[in-house]
C-alpha positions in Angstrom: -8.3 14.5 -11.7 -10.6 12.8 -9.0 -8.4 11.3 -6.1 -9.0 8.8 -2.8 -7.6 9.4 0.2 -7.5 6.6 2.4 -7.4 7.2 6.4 -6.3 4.3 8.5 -7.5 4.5 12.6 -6.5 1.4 15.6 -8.9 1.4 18.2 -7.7 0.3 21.3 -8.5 -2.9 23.0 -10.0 -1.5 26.4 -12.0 -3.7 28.8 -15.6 -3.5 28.3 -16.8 -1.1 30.7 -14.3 1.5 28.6 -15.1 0.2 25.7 -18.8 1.1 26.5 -17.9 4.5 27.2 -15.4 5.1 24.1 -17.3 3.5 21.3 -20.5 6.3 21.4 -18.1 9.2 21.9 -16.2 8.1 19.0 -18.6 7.1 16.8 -20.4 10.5 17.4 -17.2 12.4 16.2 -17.0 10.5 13.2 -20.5 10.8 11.9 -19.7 14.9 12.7 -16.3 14.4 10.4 -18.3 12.5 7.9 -21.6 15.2 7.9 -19.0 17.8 7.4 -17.2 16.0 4.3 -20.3 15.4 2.9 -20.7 19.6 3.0 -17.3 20.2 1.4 -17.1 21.4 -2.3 -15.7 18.8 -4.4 -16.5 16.1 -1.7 -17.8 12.8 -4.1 -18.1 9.7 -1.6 -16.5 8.1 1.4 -16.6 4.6 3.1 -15.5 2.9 5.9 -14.7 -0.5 6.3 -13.1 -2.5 10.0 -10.1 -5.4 8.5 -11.6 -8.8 9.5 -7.9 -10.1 10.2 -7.3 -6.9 12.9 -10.5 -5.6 13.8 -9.1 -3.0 15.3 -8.3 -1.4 12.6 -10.2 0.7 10.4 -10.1 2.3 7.1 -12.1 4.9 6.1 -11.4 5.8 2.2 -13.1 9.4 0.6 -13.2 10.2 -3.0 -12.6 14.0 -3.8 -13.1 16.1 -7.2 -9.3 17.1 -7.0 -6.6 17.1 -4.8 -7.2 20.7 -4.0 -10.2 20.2 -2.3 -9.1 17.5 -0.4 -6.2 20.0 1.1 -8.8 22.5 1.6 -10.5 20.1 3.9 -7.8 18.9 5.2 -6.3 22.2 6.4 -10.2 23.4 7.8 -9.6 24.3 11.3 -12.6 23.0 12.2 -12.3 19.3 10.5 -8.5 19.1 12.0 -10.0 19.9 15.8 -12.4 17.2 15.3 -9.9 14.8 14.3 -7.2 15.6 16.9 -9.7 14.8 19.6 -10.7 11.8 18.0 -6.8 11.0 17.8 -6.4 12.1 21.4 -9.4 9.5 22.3 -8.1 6.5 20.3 -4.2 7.3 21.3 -2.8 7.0 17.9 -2.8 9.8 15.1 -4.9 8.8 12.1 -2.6 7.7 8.8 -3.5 9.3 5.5 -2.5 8.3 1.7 -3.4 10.0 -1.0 -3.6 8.4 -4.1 -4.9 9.6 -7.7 -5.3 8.0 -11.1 -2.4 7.8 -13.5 
């Protein structure tokens, strides 16, 4: 059974010469979190999308064969690095849900 995890991230309001200097580091680790995804057996798709209400917030949502290979990924050392520096740089741990089809 195919299953979407969705992955919620707050990026801080910074002033602009910060902002300049936080944007390209963090948009560089994500397009390394999404290239590695898109390697992962049983990866199918992902998206990400900013909430026009709080742009701030974003929510990035992947689509996965099963919800094994989702743990899989989730538990690869190198994918969980990645994402605790991206944590570290944003100051707020990333929120999963995983949800499947009844």
């Amino acid at each position: 059974m195919s299953i979407r995890v969705l992955m919620t991230r707050r990026v801080p309001k910074l002033a602009d010469d910060m902002q300049a200097t936080l944007l390209p580091r963090l948009s560089e680790m994500l397009d390394e979190l999404r290239e590695m995804a898109h390697r992962q057996p049983g990866y199918i798709s992902g998206e990400t999308m900013r909430n026009i209400e709080d742009p701030a917030e974003y929510l990035v949502i992947s689509t996965w064969k099963a919800y094994e290979d989702w743990q899989r990924w989730f538990r690869n050392e190198r994918r969980a690095e990645l994402e605790g520096r991206v944590d570290a740089l944003l100051c707020s741990s990333t929120v999963y849900k995983v949800f499947g089809y009844d």
